[in-house]
N, C-alpha and C positions, 0 to 999 in steps of 0.2 A: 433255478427257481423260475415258473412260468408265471406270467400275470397272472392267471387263478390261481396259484400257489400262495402269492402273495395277497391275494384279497380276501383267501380265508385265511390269511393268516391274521389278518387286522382285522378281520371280523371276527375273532375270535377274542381279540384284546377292546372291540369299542361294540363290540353287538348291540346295544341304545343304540347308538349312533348311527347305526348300518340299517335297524329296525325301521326308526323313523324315517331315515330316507327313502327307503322302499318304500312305507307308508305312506309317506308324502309324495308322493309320485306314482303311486297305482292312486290315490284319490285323484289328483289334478287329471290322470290317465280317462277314471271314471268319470268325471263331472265334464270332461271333455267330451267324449262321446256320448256322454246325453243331451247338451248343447246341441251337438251339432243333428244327433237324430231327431230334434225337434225343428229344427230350422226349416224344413221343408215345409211342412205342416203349418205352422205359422205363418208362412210365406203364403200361402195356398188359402190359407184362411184372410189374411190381409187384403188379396186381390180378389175376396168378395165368394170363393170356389169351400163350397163346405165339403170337407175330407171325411168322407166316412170309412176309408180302408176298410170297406168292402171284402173280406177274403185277405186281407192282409196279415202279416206276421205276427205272432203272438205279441215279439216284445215290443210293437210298434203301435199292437194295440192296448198293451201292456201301460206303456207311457203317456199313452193321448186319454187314457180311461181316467186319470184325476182331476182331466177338465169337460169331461161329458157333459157333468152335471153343473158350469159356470155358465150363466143364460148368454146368449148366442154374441150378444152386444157389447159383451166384458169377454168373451173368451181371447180374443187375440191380445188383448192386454196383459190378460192373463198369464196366458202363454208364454209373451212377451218378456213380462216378468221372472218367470222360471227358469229362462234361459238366457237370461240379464244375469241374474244370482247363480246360476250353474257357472256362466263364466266366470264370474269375479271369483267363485268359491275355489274354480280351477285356476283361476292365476295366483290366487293365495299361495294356494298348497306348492302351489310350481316355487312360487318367490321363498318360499321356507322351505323347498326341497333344496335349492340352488344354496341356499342360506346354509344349512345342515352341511351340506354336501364339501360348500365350499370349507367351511371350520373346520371339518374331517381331513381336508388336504390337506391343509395349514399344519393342521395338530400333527396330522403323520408323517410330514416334511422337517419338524420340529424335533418329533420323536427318533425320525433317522439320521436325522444328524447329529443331534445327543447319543446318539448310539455308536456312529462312528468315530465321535468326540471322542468319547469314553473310551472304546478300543484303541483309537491309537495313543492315548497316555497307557495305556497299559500294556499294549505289545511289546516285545523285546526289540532292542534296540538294532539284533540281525536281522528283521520285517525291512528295517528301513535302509539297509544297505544290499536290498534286495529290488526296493523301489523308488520308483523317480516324487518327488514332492510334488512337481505339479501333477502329475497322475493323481495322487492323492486329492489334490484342492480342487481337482476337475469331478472325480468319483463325491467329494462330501461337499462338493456345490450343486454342480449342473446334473450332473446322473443320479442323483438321490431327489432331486429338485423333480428330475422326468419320474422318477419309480414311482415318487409318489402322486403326482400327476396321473399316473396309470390309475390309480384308484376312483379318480373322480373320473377317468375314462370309462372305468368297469363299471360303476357306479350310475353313468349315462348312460351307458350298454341296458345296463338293467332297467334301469328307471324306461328308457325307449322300447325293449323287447316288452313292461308291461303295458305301454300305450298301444303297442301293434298288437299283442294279445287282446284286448278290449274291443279295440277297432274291427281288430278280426273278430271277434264273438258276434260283434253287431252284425259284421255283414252275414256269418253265418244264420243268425236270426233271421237275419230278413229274405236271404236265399242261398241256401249250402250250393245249390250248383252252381252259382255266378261264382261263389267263391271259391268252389274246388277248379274252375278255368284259370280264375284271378291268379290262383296260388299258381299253376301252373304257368302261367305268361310271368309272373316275378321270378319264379326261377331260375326264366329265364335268362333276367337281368343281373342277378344276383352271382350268374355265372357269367356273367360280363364283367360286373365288379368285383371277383375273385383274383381276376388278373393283376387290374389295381393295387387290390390289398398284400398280393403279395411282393408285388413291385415298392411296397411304401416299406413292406420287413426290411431288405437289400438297404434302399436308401437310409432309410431309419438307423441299420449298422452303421455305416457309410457315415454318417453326418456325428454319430457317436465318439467314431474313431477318429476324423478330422476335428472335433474340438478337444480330445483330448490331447491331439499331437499338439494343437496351438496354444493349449492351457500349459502344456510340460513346456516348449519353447519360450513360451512369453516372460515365463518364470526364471530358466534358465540364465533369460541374454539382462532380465534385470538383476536378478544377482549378480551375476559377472559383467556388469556394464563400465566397472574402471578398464578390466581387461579388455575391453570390446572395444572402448575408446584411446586404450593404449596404444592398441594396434591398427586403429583405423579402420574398423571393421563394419563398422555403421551400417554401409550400404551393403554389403553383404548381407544381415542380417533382418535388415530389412526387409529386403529381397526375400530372402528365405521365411520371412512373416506374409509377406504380401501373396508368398503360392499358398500359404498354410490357409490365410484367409480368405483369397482364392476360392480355394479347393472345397473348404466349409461352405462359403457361400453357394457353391454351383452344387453338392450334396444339400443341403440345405431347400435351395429351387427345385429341384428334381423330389425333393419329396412333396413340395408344394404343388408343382408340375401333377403330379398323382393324385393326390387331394382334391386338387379342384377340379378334375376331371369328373370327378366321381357325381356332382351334383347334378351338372349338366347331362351327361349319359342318363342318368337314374328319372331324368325332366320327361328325355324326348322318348325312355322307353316307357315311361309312366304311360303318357300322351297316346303310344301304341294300344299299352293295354287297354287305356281308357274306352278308344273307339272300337276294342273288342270288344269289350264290354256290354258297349250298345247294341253293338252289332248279335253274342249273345245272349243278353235281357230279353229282345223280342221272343227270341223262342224258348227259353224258359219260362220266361211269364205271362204265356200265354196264357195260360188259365184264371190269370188276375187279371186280365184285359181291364175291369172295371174301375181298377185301380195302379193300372200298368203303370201309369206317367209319376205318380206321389211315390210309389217301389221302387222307379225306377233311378228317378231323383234323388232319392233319397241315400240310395246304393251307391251313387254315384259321387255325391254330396261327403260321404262317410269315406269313402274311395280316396276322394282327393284329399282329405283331409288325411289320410292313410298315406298317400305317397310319399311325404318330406319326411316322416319319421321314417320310411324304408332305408330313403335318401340320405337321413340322418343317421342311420343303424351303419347302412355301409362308413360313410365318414367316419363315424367314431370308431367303426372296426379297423379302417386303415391306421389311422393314427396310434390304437392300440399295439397295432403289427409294428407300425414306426418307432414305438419305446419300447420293444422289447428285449432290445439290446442294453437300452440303460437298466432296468429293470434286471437284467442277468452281470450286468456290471454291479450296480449295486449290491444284488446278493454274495459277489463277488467278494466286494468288496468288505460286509458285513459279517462275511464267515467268521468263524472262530476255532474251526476245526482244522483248517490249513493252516492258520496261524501260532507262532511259537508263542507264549506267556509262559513269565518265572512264576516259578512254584512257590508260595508267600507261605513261610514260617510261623508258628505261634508265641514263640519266645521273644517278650522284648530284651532287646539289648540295651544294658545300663553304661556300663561305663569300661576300658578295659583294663584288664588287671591284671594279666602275665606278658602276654607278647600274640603275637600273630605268626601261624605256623605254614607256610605253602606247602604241605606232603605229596610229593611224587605226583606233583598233579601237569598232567598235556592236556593240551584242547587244540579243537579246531574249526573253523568255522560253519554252520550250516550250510547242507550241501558242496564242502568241500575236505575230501578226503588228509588231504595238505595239512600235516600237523606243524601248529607254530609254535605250540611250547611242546618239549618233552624231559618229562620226567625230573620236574624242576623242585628242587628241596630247599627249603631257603624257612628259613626262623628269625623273627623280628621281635626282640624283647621289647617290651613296653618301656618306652620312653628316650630311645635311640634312634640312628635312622639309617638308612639299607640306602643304599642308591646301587640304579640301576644302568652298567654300562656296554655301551655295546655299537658294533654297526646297524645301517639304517636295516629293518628288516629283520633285527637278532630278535621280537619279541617281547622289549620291554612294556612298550605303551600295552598291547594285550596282558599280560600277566597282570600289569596296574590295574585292566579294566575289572578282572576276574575278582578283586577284594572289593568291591562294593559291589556283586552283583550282577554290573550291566550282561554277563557271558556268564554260567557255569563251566567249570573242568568237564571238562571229556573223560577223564578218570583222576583219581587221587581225590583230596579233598583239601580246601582250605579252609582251617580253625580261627576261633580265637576263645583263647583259656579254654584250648581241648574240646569246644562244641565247634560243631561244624555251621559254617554260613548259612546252609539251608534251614536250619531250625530257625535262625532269628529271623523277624518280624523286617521287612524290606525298608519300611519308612521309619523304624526306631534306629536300624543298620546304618543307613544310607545319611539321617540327618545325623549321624556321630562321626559321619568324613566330612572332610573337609577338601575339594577338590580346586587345586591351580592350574591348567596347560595353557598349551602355547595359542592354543586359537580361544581365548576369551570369547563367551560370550557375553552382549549387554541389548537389553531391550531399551527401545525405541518410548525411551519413561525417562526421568526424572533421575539424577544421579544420589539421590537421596531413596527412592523406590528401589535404584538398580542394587543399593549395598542391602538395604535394607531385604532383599528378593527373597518370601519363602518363611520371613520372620515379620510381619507386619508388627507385633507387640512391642518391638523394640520401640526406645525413645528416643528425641533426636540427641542427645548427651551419648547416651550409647552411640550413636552411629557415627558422632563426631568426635570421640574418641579413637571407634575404631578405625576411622579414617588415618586421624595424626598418627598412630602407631603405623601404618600402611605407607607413612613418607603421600599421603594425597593429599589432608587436608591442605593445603599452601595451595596448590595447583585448583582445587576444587571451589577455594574462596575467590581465586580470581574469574572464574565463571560471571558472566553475564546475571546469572540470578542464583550463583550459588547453590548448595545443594536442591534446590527446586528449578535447576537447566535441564532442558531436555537433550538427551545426548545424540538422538539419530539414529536410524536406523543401525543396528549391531555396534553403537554405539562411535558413530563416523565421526563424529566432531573433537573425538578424544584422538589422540597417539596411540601409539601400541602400547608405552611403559606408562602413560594415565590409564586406559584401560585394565591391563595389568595388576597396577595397585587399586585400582577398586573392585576386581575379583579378590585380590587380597583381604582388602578391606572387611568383604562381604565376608568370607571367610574368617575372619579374625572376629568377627560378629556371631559368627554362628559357632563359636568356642569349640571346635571338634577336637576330639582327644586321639583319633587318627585323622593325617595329614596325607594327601596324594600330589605332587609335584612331578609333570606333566612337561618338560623342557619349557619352564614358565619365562625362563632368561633369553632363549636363545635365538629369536627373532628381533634382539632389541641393541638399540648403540649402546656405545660406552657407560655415557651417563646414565641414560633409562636405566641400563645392567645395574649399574651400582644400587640407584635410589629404593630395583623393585629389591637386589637381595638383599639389601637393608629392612625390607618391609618382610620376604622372605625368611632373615634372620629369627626379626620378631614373630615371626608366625609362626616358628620351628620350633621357639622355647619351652622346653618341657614337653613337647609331643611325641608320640611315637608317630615318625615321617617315612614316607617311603617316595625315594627321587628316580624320578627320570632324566637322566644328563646327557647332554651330548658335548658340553664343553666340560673338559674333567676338572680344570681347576677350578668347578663350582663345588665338588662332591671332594675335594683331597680332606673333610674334615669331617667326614662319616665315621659312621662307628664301624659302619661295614659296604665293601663295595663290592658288587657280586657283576663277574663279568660274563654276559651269554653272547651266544653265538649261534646261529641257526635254531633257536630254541632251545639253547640248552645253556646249564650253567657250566662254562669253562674253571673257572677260580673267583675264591674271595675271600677276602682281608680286608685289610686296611689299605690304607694308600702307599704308606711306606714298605710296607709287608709286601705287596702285590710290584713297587719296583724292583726290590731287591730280590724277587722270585725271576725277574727277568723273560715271562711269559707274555700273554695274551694282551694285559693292562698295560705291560712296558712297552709293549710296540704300538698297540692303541697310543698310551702317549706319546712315545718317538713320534709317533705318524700326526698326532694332534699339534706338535710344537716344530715339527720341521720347517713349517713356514716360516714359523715368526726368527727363525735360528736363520732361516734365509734370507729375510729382511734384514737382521740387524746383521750379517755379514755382509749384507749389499753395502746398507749403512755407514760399517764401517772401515771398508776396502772405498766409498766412495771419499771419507774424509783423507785416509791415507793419501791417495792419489790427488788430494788438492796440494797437502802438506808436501809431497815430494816434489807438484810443481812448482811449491814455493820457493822450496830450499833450493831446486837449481835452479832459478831465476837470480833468488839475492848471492848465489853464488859465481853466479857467470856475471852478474855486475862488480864485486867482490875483487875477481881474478884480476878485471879489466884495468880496476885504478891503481892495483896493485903491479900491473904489469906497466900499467905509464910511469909511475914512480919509479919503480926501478928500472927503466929504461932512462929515464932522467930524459921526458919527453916533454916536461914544462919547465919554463925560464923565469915566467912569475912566483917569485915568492910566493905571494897571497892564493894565487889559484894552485899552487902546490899546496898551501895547508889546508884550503878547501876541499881536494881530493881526499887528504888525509883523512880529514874531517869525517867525509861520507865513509871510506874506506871503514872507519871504524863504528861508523851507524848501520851500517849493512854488515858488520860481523856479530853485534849485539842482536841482530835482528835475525840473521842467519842463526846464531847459538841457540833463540829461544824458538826460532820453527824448527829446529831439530829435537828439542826437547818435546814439542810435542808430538813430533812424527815418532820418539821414541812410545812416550805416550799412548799412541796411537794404538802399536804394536801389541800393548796389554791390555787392546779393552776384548770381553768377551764377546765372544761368536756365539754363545748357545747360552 
């Protein structure tokens, strides 16, 4: 889309609006150049010199003919006055073109960003794993900001092309051949500022493309700013801001650099033509001689008042060339034809009443041939729960995305009670799940806002209930302001397993009769683990649920466990059914549990190995006193029964560390 693409396109949506500015800007055009075609005259009549333009131009005699008849003593006041009120009427109209003009940007900077608004709540969620988000905030700030700027360019375009038309009509009046030279010596300059203007398109790209690299940057290093400062990257990254801003800045200068060049050039070849001008006035007007100097003036007068709107025309034409790139970004950006939208169903969906069917359905992502489900069958009765196991990459999270929506199948179809997903209604569908994963999100709100997200009618008893069912209220009351604390950015002041239970929460709020768990456990410690599958538990009752696990002994109490692999479904059962098949599941878990079978035989080969240094310790003490006594190596009495003594405290002590070393030997390894 070219800038005049876009300006009848919004002239077609505000035509008033487009009307009146034009109108308001060929008047201030008009009342300008009659001002100014009178100034001479007046001038001339001031300094005592009566103007009778003698042989002069029609429309010059045109104009001074409503004061022929004002007596000689009042005419320059007259005068005076007419083109006192010509200006003011022309600055009017200017200040209520500028007015108009400026509302028109506003409104259609308003309008396009409500529109990109809109678009991206409604494009599919593969748009965004195709694009970077700051690209996005850079296109529905600053390049939509410029597109529509373009307008009030175009709009100055026009408004200045009908000042130069007017100005031009004058000078034609007053002598078509001064002006058929004029037009020729501007052409010439015109093609001096051609070069200009195409030099400001270049920079214009140029400075387009460097703010968008620094708007995706700036965004990126603050989201990832723990990891930036994990690693000490600071000055890296800075660095890497400082050439982006740089490079902006010095694009930036160089379209200025071009800019400004343009006024000055446009001054000093004004200045040329000007004293051609004179030079041909004499022999053109010759045949006016009577009235050479008041023609000649007067041409001359309207001229310069001609030049800065030329001067003006190139400027706004460069800067025009210099948004052209935002303006084809924006369009870019506002297509709807390149972009993917799910196809919205007209059946609401109530409530479900048999099960959920996944039939033979594969998919695969846009633009990529790479099938991650295939041919997968899997039937989920209403009011049970399916979990889904597998290695990283088998598919499960995709197949999870595919029941609410976010993705269609690539072929096959997923039901529930026998209609296919596509018939129901997106937002009747989507508010009857109920969704938990691992990466919560929470907005930068109030923890009473965040459970509450999506259902504002709830009351605060509802949300405080559904909290304590969620295992959060306790944790939530200790908050600084209690459910009215604001939690931080993606909710940074909470934990992973407080975040956790109030995605729960929220959920357990929004009562959905289908459940989607999203490995909701398994980024969290011990305790967190317990408190969320406690909240979990409760969230599970009565639903028909469908899990995604990567730790199995979350899922060992599913109704059914469905094992995939490269996209596909290997087997499923139960948990007990799936070990005693001794396949896919049971090596999956052999392989899940072999650590922990190798800690506690570390465990318990370390306790052993204390026990056995026990017992030969108190036993090489044991032997010793035993060996003195029987050697009859002491002659005291008393320290003879003292040996004794120990001899039989070190064999009660010897007895019981072999009892546990026996002990030892039968604790389990697996």
């Amino acid at each position: 889309m070219t800038s005049n693409e876009l300006v009848l396109k919004f002239a077609r949506r505000y035509p008033v609006w487009i009307f009146m500015t034009v109108l308001l800007g060929f008047s201030g055009a008009l009342f300008n150049g009659v001002s100014t075609t009178l100034i001479v005259p007046i001038l001339l009549n001031f300094l005592g010199q009566t103007v009778t333009f003698k042989g002069a131009p029609p429309l010059i005699a045109k104009l001074l003919s409503p004061f022929s008849g004002v007596p000689e003593e009042y005419r320059t006041g007259v005068m005076a006055l007419a083109i006192l009120l010509a200006i003011v009427l022309k600055n009017v109209a200017s200040y209520a073109s500028s007015l108009v003009s400026s509302s028109l940007m506003r409104t259609l900077t308003s309008d396009l960003r409500e529109e990109g608004i809109e678009l991206l709540l409604e494009v599919d969620l593969s748009y965004y794993s195709q694009m970077k988000v700051g690209d996005l905030l850079n296109r529905l700030g600053g390049e939509i900001s410029r597109a529509a700027g373009t307008i009030g360019i175009v709009i100055r375009i026009v408004i200045t092309g009908i000042t130069i038309l007017v100005f031009t009509g004058l000078l034609i009046a007053i002598s078509w051949e001064l002006t058929i030279a004029t037009t020729i010596l501007m052409g010439l300059v015109a093609l001096v500022n051609q070069y200009s203007i195409a030099r400001s398109r270049v920079f214009g790209k140029t400075l387009s493309e460097m703010s968008r690299a620094y708007s995706v940057r700036v965004l990126e290093v603050l989201s990832g700013i723990r990891l930036v400062k994990s690693v000490g990257n600071e000055q890296v990254e800075y660095d890497r801001l400082h050439k982006l801003i740089r490079a902006r800045e010095q694009a930036d200068f160089q379209t200025q650099v071009v800019g400004a060049a343009i006024n000055p050039i446009s001054e000093v070849t004004g200045i040329l033509v000007v004293m051609g001008i004179v030079i041909l006035g004499r022999f053109f007007l010759s045949t006016q001689i009577q009235s050479f100097s008041a023609i000649l003036l007067t041409y001359l007068l309207v001229l310069f008042r001609l030049l800065p709107y030329i001067a003006q025309l190139n400027n706004t034409r460069s800067q025009l060339a210099s948004s052209n790139a935002s303006v084809e970004m924006a369009q870019e950006f506002l297509r709807r034809d390149n972009k993917p939208f799910m196809k919205n169903g007209e059946r609401k969906f109530d409530k479900l009443n048999e099960g959920i069917h996944f039939n033979k359905i594969s998919f695969h992502y846009p633009n990529n041939d790479k099938l991650i489900i295939r041919e997968v069958d899997l039937y989920l009765p209403r009011g049970t729960t399916l979990a889904l196991v597998g290695g990283s990459g088998a598919g499960k999270s995709t197949l999870a995305d595919l029941l609410p929506r976010f993705f269609d199948p690539t072929s096959g179809s997923i039901t529930i009670d026998g209609i296919d997903l596509r018939e129901f209604d997106l937002k009747s569908l989507r508010s009857s799940m109920g969704i938990v994963s691992q990466e919560t999100f929470l907005f930068n709100d109030t923890v009473r806002n965040n459970i509450a997200y999506g259902h504002p009618e709830f009351t605060d008893e509802e949300i405080f209930e559904a909290a304590k069912r969620a295992n959060a209220y306790e944790f939530i009351e200790k908050l600084d302001q209690g459910f009215e604390t604001f939690i931080g950015d993606r909710g940074v002041m909470l934990s992973g397993g407080q975040r956790q239970r109030l995605a729960i929460a929220r959920a357990l709020l929004q009562n959905p009769s289908i459940l989607i768990l999203d490995e909701a456990t398994s980024a969290l410690d011990t305790v967190s683990e317990r408190l969320v599958q406690q909240a979990i538990d409760e969230l599970s009752r009565d639903r028909t649920t469908l899990v995604i696990a990567h730790r199995l002994s979350t899922v060992q109490k599913a109704d059914q466990i469905a094992v995939l692999e490269h996209g596909r479904v290997m087997e499923i059962g139960t948990h007990e059914e799936l070990l005693n098949k001794g396949d896919f599941y049971a090596r999956l878990y052999s392989l899940q549990f072999s650590e922990n079978r190798e800690n506690l035989f570390d465990r318990n080969q370390e306790i052993r190995n204390q026990l056995s240094y026990d017992v030969r310790t108190k036993l090489n003490s044991l032997i010793g006193n035993l060996r003195i006594l029987a050697d009859q190596l002491v002659d005291d009495p008393q320290e003879e029964e003292e040996l004794i003594s120990e001899s039989y405290t070190a064999a009660l002590s010897l007895l019981q560390s072999m009892e546990r070393f026996e002990r030892s030997k039968r604790l389990p390894i697996q």
